[in-house]
N, C-alpha and C positions, 0 to 999 in steps of 0.2 A: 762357972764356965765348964763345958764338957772336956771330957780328955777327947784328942785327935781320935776321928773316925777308925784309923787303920792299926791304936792298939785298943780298940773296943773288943770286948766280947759276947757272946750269945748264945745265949742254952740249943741245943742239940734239936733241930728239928727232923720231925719223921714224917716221910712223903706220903700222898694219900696212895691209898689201896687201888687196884686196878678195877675194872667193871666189873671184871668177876671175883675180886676180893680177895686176889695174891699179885704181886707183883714182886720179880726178881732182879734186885740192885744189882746191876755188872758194877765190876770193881771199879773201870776207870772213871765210870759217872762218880762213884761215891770219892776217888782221887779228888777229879775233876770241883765236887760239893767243898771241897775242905781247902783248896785254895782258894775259890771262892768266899769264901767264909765273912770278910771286912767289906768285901761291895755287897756281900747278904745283909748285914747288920747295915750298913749305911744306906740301903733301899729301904731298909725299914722304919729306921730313921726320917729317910724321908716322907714318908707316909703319913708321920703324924704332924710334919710341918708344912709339906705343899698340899694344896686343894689337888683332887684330882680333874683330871683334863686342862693342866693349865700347860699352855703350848709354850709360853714363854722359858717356865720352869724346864718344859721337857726337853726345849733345845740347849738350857743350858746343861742338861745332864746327859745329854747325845755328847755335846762338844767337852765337860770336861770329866764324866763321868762320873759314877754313882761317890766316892770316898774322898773324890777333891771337892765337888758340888756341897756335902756334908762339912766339911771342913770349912769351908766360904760361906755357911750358913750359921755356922756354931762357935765360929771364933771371932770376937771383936775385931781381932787385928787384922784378919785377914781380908785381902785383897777383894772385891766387890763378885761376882760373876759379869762375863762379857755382856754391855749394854746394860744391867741392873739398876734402876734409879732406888738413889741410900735409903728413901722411904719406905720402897718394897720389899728389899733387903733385911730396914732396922725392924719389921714386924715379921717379918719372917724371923728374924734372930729369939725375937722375943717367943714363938713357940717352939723353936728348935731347944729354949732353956728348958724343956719338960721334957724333950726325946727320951728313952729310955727304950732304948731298941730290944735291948735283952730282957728286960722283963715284958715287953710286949711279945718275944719270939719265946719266953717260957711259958707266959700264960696259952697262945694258941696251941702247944704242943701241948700242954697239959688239957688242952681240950679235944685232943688226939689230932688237930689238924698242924699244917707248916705253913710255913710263906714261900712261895716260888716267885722266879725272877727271869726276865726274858735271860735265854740262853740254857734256860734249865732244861732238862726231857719231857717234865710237866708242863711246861707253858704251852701255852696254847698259840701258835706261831701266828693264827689269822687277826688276833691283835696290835699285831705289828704291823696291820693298814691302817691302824689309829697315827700313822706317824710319831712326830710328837706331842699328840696327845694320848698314848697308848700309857696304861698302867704303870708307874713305877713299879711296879710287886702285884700280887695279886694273895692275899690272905683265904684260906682252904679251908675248911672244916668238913668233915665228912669222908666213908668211907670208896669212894669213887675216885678213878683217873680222869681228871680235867679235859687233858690233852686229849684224850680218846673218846672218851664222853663228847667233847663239844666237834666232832668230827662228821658226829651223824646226829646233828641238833637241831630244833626248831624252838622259836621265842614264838609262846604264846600270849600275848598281851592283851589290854583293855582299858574300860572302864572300871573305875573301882565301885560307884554304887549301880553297876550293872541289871537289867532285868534280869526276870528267871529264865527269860531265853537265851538270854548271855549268857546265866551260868549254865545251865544245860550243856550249849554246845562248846563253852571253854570247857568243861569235864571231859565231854564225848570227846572232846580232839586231842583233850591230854591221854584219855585214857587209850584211846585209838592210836596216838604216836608214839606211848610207849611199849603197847603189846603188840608192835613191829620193829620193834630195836631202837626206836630214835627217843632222844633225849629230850625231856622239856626243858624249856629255859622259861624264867619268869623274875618277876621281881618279889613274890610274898606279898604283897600287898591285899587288900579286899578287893574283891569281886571278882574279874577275871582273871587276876593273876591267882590269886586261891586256888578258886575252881580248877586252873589250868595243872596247879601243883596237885592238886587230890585226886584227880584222874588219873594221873601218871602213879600215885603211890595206890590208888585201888587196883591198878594193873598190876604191881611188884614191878614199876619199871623204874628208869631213871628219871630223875628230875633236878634240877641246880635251882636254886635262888641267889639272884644277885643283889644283894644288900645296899644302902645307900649308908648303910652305918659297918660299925664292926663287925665281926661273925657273931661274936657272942652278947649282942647287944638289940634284941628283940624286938622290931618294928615291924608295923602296929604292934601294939600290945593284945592285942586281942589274937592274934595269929601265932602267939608262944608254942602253944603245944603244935602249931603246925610247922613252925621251923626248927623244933626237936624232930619230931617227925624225919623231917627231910633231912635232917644231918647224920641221923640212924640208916636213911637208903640211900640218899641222894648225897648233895653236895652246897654247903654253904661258901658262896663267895661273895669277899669284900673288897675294897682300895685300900679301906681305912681301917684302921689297927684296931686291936682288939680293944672294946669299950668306951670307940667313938661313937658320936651321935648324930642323924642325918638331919639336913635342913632341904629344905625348897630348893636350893642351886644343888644339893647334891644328888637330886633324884634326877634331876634331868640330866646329869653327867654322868649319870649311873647307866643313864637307856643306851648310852652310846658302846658303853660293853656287852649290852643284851647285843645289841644290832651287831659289831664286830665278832662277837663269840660265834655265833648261829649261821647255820647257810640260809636261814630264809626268816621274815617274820611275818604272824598270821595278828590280822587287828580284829578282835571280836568286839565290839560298840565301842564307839567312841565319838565322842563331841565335836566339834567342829577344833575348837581351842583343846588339845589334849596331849598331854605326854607319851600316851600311845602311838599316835603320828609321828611326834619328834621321831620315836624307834623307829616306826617305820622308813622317814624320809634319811634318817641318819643309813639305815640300813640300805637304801635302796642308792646313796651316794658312795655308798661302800662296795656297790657291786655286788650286793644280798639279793636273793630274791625278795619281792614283797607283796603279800598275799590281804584280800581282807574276806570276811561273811558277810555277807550283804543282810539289810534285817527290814523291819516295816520303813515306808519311806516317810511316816505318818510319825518316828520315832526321834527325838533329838537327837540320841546317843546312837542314832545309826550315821546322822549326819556326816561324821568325820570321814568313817569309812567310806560312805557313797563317793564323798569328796575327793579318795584317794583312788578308790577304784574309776573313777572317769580318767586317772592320769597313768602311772605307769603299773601300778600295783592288778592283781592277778585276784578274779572270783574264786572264793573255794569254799567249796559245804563240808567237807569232812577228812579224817587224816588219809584215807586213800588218793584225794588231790592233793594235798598237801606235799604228802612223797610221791607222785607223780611228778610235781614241780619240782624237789629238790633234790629227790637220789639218786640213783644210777638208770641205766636203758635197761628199761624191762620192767622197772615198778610203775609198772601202769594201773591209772584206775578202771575198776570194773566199768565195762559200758553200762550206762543207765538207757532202762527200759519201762514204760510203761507194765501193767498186769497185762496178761495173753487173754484176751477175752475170743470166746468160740466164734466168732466170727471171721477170726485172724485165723483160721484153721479149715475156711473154703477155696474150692479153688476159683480161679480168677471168672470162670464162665456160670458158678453160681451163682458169683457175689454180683456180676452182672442182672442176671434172672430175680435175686432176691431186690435189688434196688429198683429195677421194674415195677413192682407190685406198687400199688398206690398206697397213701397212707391211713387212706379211709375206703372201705369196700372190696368187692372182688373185682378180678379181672380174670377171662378165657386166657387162654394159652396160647392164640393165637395173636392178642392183643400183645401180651408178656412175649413172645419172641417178636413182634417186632420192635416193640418197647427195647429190648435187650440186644438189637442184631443177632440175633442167636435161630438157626433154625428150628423148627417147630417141632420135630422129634428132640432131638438137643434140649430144645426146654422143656417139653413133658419130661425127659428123664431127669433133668436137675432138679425140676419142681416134687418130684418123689423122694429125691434126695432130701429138700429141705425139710420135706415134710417130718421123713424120718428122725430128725435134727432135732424137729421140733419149733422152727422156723415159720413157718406155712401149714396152712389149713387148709382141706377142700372143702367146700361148698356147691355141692352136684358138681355141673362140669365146668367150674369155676374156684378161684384160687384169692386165698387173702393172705394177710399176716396173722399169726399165731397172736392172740393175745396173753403173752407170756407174764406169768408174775417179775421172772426178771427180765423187766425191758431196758436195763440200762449196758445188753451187753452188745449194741451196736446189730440189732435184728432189725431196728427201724429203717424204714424209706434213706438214706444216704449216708448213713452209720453217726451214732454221737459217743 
């Protein structure tokens, strides 16, 4: 049986690094840390005995808080939690016998990250619209500020066996939204969430991965050296303690911290049935914005997307829309404009005179201004203009179109 929560103890954790890689503890925070101390270890505690997003759990730990909830999980004798039925309780107890809070709060500091808990300076406060189903803790690794990082954030998600179009444009958008100051968010996963992470670290920008497992607990295995990677620049986040291991229920409770961390999410392909959505719809009931890339409509894995963009979510091609939609007044995206073909550069009484001319043969000038409304001095002078352009040919005292090598720049009979 455990000793009571509130004389437990727990190795010394050190908070992460700020975005730009110092950050200065004021005293009272660090006062503040050290009374703290027994609802730190018993949040932690709990981590490795409730599932995360369980609402039930979370209101018992609103109503009796983090060191009583701990004690009513760990001790036989004690009193049930409000509403708890004994069988949800006696399996809860049964992994509460493994808690060992303190050597989970040494292992993650020895892998230079902490645990933070709502009420900390770290925590991220837009989690707190998770209600009770908002984080018990949230486990850190990495040298980056959480809180400040996730303030100017975007969740780039997907498909995991994504086309090359997918991953192309999850890169361009990671690496576009980080070398304008905003944070990726992702899960590490294959395909888009990858891509989404190596764009942002080809830029030297920020990037978070949110885990379905521990921090130090490497899923997919194939993406090891990318989630070293990202705990070197960015930032590893978990629910669950260091050297836990994710399943199916926990990925998709995982998405709902992507969606709450982030002001906005972008879905780059996805299926009709996909975890990507869930982010997004979780997102967009949260009051996120919610963004998708439209892709071939010939594609399965565009399906979901299409499907989300008919409802409330927002078209976007690139990270200049992206932060158009989710930063402050003024980050506008560049207006998009066709190429300026020479055409776009007469004035309105040539372009009349040149659409005159027929498409095949000549025509007098006299024909051309009335073709044109254009008086007949008027159009001899335009028609010399063209000429010079390169527009227009004469032929004795007759006028045709230039048969130009390049005819695709809108010199034809009505412009293409």
């Amino acid at each position: 049986m455990l000793s009571a929560p509130d004389r437990a103890t727990s190795a010394p954790t050190r908070p992460a690094h700020e975005a730009n890689g110092a950050r200065t503890a004021a005293a009272s925070g660090t006062a503040r840390r050290a009374t703290c101390e027994p609802q730190r270890t018993a949040r932690a505690a709990l981590t490795r005995i409730l599932e995360p997003g369980d609402e039930t759990a979370g209101r018992w730990l609103r109503e009796m808080g983090p060191v009583a909830l701990w004690h009513a999980l760990s001790e036989d004798d004690a009193s049930l939690p409000p509403g708890a039925s004994p069988t949800k309780v006696a399996g809860l107890r049964l992994r509460a016998a493994r808690a060992r809070p303190a050597a989970d709060l040494a292992a993650v500091a020895a892998l230079g990250g902490c645990f933070i808990c709502p009420g900390d300076e770290e925590w991220p406060r837009q989690l707190d619209d998770l209600g009770d189903g908002r984080p018990i803790g949230l486990w850190v690794r990495g040298a980056g500020g959480l809180r400040l990082w996730a303030l100017r954030s975007v969740a780039v998600v997907g498909a995991r066996s994504c086309t090359e179009y997918g991953a192309h444009l999850a890169t361009t958008l990671g690496a576009g939204l980080a070398e304008r100051g905003w944070t990726v968010v992702s899960g590490a996963a294959y395909g888009v969430d990858g891509a989404a992470h190596r764009g942002a670290l080809a830029a030297d920008g920020p990037t978070v991965a949110v885990l379905a497992s521990g921090v130090d607990y490497a899923y997919p295995r194939g993406h090891t050296e990318l989630l070293g990677r990202i705990a070197e620049q960015g930032l590893i986040v978990a629910e669950l303690p260091p050297g836990d291991h994710p399943t199916r229920s926990r990925f998709v409770l995982r998405n709902r911290v992507i969606a709450a961390l982030t002001r906005g999410t972008v879905v780059v392909e996805a299926e009709l049935r996909s975890g990507s959505l869930v982010t997004a719809r979780r997102a967009l009931s949260l009051g996120r914005f919610t963004m998708g890339v439209p892709g071939p409509v010939t594609s399965g894995l565009s399906a979901g997307v299409h499907q989300l963009l008919r409802g409330e979510a927002t078209v976007v091609t690139d990270a200049d829309e992206v932060i158009e939609l989710v930063g402050s007044i003024g980050d506008l995206a560049p207006e998009r404009r066709g190429p300026i073909l020479a055409r776009d550069l007469l004035d309105p009484v040539a372009v009349r005179v040149l659409e005159a001319l027929p498409a095949r043969g000549p025509a007098d000038t006299a024909q051309l201004a009335r073709e044109s409304g254009t008086p007949r001095d008027t159009t001899q002078g335009k028609l010399f203009e063209l000429q010079s352009l390169g527009f227009v040919q004469r032929c004795g005292e007759r006028w045709e179109l230039a048969r130009r090598a390049d005819s695709a720049d809108g010199s034809r009979r009505g412009g293409t």
